[in-house]
C-alpha positions in Angstrom: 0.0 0.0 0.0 1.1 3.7 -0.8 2.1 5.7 1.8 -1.0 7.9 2.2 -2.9 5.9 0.6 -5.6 4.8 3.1 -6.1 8.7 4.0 -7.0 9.1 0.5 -9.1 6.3 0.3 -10.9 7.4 3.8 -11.3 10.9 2.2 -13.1 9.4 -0.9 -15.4 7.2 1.3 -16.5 10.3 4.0 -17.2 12.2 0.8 -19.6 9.3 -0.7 -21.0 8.9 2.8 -21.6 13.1 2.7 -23.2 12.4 -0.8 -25.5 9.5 -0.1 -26.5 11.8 3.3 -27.6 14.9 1.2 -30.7 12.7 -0.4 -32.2 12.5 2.9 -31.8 16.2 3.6 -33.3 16.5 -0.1 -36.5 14.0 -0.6 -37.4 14.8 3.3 -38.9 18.3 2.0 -41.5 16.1 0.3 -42.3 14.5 3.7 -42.4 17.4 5.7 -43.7 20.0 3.6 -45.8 18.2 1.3 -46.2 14.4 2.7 -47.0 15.8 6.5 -47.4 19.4 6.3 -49.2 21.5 4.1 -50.6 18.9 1.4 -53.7 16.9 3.2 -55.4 20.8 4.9 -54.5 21.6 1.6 -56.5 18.9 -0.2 -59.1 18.4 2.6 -59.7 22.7 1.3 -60.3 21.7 -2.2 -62.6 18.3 -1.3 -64.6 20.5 1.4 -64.8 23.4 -1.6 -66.4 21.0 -3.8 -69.1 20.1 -1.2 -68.3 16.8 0.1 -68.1 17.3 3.6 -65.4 17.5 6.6 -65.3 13.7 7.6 -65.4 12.6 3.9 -62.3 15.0 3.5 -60.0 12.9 5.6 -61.2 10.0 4.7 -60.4 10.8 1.0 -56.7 11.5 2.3 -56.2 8.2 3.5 -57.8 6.2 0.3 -55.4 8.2 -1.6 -52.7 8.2 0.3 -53.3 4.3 0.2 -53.6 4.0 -3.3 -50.8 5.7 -4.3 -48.2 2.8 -1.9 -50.6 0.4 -3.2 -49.6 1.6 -7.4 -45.6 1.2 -6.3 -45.6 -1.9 -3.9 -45.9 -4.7 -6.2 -43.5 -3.4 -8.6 -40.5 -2.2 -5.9 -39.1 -6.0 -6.1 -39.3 -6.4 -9.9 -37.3 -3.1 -10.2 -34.7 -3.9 -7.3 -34.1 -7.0 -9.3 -34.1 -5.1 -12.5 -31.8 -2.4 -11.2 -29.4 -5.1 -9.3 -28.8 -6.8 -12.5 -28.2 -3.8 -15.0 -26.5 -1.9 -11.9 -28.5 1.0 -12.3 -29.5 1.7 -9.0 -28.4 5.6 -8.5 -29.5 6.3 -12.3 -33.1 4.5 -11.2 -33.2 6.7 -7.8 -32.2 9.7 -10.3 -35.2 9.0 -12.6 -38.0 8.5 -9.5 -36.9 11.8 -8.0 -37.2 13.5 -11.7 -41.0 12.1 -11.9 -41.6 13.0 -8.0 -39.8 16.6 -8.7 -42.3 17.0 -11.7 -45.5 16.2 -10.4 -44.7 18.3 -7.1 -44.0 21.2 -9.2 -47.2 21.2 -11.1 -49.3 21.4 -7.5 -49.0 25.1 -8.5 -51.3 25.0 -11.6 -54.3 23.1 -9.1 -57.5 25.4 -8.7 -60.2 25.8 -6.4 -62.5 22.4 -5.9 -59.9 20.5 -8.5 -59.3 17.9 -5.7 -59.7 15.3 -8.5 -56.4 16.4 -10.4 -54.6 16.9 -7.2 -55.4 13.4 -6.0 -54.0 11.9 -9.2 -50.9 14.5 -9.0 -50.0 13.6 -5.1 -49.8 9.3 -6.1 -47.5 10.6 -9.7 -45.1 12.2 -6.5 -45.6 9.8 -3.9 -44.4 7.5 -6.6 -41.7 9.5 -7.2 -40.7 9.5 -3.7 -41.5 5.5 -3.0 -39.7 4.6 -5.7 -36.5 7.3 -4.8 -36.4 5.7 -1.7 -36.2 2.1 -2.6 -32.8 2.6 -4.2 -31.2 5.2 -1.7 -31.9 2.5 0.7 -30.4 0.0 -1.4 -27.5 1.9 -1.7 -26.4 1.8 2.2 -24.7 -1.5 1.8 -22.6 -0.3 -1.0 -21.9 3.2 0.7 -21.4 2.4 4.3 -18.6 0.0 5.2 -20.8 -2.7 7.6 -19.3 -1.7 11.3 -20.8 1.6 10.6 -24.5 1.0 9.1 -26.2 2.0 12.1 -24.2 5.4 12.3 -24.6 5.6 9.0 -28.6 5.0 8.6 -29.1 7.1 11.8 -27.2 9.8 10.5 -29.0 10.4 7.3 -32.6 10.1 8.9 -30.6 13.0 11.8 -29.8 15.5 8.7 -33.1 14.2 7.0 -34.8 16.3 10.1 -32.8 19.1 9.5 -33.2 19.4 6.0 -37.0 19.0 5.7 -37.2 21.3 8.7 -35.3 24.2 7.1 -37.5 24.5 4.4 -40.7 23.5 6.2 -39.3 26.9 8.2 -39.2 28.9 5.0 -42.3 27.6 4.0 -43.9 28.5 7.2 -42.5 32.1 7.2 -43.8 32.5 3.6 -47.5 31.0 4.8 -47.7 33.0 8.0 -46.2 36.4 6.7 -46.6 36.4 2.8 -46.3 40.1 2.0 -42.9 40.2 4.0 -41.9 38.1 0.7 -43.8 39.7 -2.1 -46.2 36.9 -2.2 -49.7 37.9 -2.5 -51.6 35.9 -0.4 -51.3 32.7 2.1 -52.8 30.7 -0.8 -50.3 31.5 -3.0 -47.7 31.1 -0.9 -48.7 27.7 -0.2 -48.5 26.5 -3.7 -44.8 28.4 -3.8 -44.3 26.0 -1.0 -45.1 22.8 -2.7 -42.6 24.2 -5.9 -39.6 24.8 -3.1 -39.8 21.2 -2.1 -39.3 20.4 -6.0 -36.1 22.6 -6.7 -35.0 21.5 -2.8 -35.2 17.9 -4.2 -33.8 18.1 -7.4 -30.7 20.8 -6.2 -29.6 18.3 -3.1 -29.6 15.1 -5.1 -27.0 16.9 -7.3 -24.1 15.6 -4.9 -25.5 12.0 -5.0 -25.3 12.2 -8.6 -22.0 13.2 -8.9 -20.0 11.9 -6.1 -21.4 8.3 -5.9 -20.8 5.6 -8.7 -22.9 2.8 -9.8 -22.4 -0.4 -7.2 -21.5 -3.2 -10.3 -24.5 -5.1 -11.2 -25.0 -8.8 -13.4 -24.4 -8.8 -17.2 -27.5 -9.3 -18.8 -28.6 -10.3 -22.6 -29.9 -6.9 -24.7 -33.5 -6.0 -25.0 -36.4 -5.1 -22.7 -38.1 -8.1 -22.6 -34.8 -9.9 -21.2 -34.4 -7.6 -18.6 -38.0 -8.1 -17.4 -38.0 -11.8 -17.7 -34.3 -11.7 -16.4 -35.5 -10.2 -13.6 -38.7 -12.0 -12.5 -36.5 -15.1 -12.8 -34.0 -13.8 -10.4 -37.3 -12.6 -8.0 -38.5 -16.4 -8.5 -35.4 -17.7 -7.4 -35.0 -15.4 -5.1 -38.5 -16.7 -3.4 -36.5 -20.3 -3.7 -33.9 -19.3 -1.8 -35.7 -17.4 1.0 -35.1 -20.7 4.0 -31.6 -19.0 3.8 -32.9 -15.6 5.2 -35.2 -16.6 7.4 -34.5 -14.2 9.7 -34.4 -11.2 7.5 -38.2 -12.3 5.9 -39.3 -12.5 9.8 -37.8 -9.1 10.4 -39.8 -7.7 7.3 -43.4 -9.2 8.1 -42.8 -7.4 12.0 -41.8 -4.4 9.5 -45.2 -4.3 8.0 -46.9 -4.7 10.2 -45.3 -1.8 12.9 -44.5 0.9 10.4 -48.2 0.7 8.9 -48.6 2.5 12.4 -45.7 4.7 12.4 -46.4 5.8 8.4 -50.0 6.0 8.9 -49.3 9.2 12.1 -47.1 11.0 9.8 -49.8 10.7 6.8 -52.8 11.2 9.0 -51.7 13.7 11.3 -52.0 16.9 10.2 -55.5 15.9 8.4 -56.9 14.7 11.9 -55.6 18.1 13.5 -57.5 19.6 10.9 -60.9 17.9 11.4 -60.8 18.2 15.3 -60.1 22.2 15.0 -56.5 22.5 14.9 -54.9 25.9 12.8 -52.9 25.1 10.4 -50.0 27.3 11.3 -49.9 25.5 14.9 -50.0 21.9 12.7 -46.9 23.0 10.8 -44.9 24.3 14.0 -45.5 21.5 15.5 -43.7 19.4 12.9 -41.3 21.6 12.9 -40.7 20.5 16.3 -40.6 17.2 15.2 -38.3 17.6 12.5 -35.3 19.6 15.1 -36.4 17.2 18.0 -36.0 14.2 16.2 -32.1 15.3 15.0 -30.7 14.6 18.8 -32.7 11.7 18.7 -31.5 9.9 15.6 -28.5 9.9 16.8 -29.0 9.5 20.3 -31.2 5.7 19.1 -27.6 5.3 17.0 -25.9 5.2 20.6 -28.7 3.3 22.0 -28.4 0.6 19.3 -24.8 0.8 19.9 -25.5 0.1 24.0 -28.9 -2.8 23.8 -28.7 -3.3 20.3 -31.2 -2.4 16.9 -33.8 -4.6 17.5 -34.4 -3.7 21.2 -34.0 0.3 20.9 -36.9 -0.4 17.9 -38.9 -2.0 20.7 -38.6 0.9 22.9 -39.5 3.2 19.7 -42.6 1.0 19.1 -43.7 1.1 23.0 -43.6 5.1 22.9 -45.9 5.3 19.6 -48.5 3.1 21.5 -48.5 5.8 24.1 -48.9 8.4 21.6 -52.0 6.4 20.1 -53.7 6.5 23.6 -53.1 9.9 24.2 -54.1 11.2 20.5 -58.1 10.1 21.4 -57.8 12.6 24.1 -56.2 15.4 21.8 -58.9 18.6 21.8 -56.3 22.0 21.9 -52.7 23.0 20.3 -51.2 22.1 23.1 -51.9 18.8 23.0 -50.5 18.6 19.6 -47.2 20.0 20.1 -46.6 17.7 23.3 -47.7 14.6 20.6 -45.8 16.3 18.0 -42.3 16.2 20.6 -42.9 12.6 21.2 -43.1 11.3 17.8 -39.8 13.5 17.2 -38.2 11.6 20.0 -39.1 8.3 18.9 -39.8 8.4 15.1 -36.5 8.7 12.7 -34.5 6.6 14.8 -37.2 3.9 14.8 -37.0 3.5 11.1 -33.4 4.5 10.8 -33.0 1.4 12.6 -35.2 -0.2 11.1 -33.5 0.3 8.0 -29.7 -0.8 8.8 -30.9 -4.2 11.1 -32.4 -5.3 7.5 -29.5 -3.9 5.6 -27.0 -6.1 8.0 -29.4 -9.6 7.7 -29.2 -9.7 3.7 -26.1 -10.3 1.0 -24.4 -6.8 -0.5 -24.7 -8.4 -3.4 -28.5 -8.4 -3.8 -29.0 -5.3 -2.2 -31.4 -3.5 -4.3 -33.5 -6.8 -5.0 -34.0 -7.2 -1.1 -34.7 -3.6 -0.1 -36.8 -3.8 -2.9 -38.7 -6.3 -0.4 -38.0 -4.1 2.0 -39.5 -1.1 0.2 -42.6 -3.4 -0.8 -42.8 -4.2 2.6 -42.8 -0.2 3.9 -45.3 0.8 1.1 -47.7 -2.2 2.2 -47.1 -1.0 5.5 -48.7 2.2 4.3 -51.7 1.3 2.6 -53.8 -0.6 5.6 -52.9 1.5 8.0 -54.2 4.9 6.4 -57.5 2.5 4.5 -58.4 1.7 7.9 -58.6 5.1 9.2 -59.9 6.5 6.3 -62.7 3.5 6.8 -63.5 4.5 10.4 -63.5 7.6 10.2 -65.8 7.1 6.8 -68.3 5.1 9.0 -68.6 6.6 12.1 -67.8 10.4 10.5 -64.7 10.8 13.5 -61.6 9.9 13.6 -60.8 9.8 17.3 -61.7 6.2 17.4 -59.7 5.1 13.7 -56.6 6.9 15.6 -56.9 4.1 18.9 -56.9 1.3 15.6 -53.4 2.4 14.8 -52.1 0.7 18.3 -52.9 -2.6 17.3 -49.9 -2.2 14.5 -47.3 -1.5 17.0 -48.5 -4.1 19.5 -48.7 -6.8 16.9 -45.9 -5.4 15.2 -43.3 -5.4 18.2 -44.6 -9.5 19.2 -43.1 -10.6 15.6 -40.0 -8.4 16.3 -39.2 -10.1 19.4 -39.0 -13.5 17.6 -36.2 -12.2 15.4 -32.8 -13.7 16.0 -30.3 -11.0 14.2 -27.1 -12.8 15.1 -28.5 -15.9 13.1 -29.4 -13.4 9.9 -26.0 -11.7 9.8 -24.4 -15.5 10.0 -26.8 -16.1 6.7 -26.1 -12.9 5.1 -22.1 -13.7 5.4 -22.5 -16.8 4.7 -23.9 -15.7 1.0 -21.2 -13.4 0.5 
């Protein structure tokens, strides 16, 4: 070895890490300002507008929000496989962010009552940002040498926070005090809002892009139909071979069963503060809180993990959010949502930051994209019951106070499969494959 050498080489690697880091701190201005934030008052306004009612508004949100995980589930394996044998995995994540960019951009041109097109607009971006996600994740094994993909995970969700929250700020500011900005009304500066998140997206990935190569995939015949067919075969054997990773496919169903309830509070929230009387300025400081509490916290779960371990720091995550359930049927002023709004901070990124790297360690580097491809299957399935069933209480019994005490079953069920999980036996059978 060169003198020198490994310095360079650690220089390199700090700077991919930096890289792969800045996507979080991009795509989380779609969760926060968009996902969380401002998008479900904003199309509970235009579904009230056109006469349908308060109760039918939020229950609307969750259908959509359920439909649009439900469009990108059954494909995320098929184009894991697909991207693991091409090795295209950061040009994929490139092209999902471009479609999730677009389609957040054009919530500008949506009118009064046009819930319809803004319904079809929010799945294109949720797509976008499903899809964006499934191959960032996939990219952590290649990124992150393995002693360090819990630091690593929990660090990305920590500047995730901060990112989303900086511009949920701006937004805010804009929202709040429009003519201090030359905007002409809150309305408009809403929709500005929504077009922010798209540049933020699209101007942070840039580093990714540049700084991060192509982890090597299989060589494949030419032509479409053989990378399809190629791939499904490789999902097929895949499902063959799944006695070998046990552990990991254990650790998944726990996974979709648990982050249905901790997806279905970030989709839901805001809509349900909005029905029970909540301003919508108080709603978006409050996840502002979130976002800058749950910074300390990422990395303060890191430690923890480092201390009991992943899957135990996830347990005390998933015992928190039950608490949070219970105490969301009681919720009737501001207050109460900021102090709910702190919790979930405390207890949310580091949950599925987690989450995240004790999968990442159970399954082979080399299949990386094809099994967070089950992963991200498993997180978008995780999304669509959770949501459906709110959006079906509160539907039948026109109030959602009792469809939020449903969402504890989740984390109860959830945390039962998790402690069956043996992780030293699924890193022995993810080593054993490499």
């Amino acid at each position: 070895m060169r003198p020198g050498s490994r310095v360079i080489d650690d220089r390199e690697y700090r700077r991919r890490i930096r890289a792969w880091y800045l996507y979080d701190w991009a795509n989380s201005a779609f969760a926060t300002t968009v996902m969380a934030g401002m998008f479900p008052p904003f199309f509970r306004s235009l579904v009230v507008a056109a006469g349908l009612g308060q109760s039918a508004a939020t229950a609307y949100w969750g259908y959509i929000t359920a439909l649009a995980l439900a469009i990108i589930a059954p494909l995320a394996p098929i184009l894991g496989a697909a991207a693991d044998r091409q090795g295209r995995r950061k040009s994929a994540l490139v092209l999902f962010m471009g479609i999730g960019a677009v389609a957040t951009a054009c919530f500008v041109f949506l009118g009064p009552e046009a819930w319809g097109w803004a319904a079809v607009l929010f799945i294109i971006a949720n797509i976008g940002f499903a899809g964006g996600n499934l191959f960032y994740d996939s990219l952590l094994p290649h990124v992150a040498r393995a002693e360090e993909l819990d630091r690593v995970s929990t660090t990305g969700y920590a500047l995730g926070y901060v990112g989303g929250g900086v511009l949920l700020l701006v937004n805010i500011a804009w929202v709040l005090k429009p003519g201090w900005f030359g905007i002409p009304s809150s309305d408009a500066a809403i929709k500005l809002s929504f077009f922010s998140v798209a540049v933020w997206w699209l101007v942070f990935t840039i580093p990714l892009m540049r700084r991060i190569g192509e982890p090597p995939g299989q060589s494949l015949p030419t032509g479409r139909s053989s990378l399809f067919l190629g791939s499904l075969r490789r999902l097929a054997e895949t499902f063959r071979r799944l006695r070998h990773y046990r552990q990991a496919m254990l650790f998944l169903i726990a996974f979709l069963i648990y982050n249905d309830g901790i997806g279905t509070i970030i989709k839901m929230a805001t809509a349900y503060g909005d029905e029970i009387g909540i301003e919508l300025h108080d709603m978006i400081l409050a996840l502002v809180i979130t976002q800058f509490v749950g910074v300390p916290a990422a990395f303060g779960f890191g430690r923890l993990a480092g201390r009991l371990g992943s899957k135990r720091s996830i347990m005390i995550g998933l015992v928190v959010y039950i608490g949070i359930c219970l105490a969301a049927f009681s919720m009737r002023t501001a207050t109460h949502f900021y102090i709910l709004a702190f919790m979930v901070g405390l207890t949310q990124g580091g949950t599925q930051a987690l989450s995240r790297s004790l999968f990442g360690a159970m399954i082979p580097r080399a299949r990386s994209a094809e099994f967070f491809g089950f992963f991200s299957t498993t997180s978008k399935f995780a999304g669509i019951l959770g949501p459906l069933v709110f959006g079906f209480v509160t539907h039948m019994l026109a109030d959602s106070r009792l469809a939020i005490v449903t969402i504890t079953g989740f984390f109860v069920v959830g945390g039962i499969m998790l402690a069956f999980v043996d992780v030293d036996a699924g890193v022995r059978a993810a080593k054993e494959e490499e």
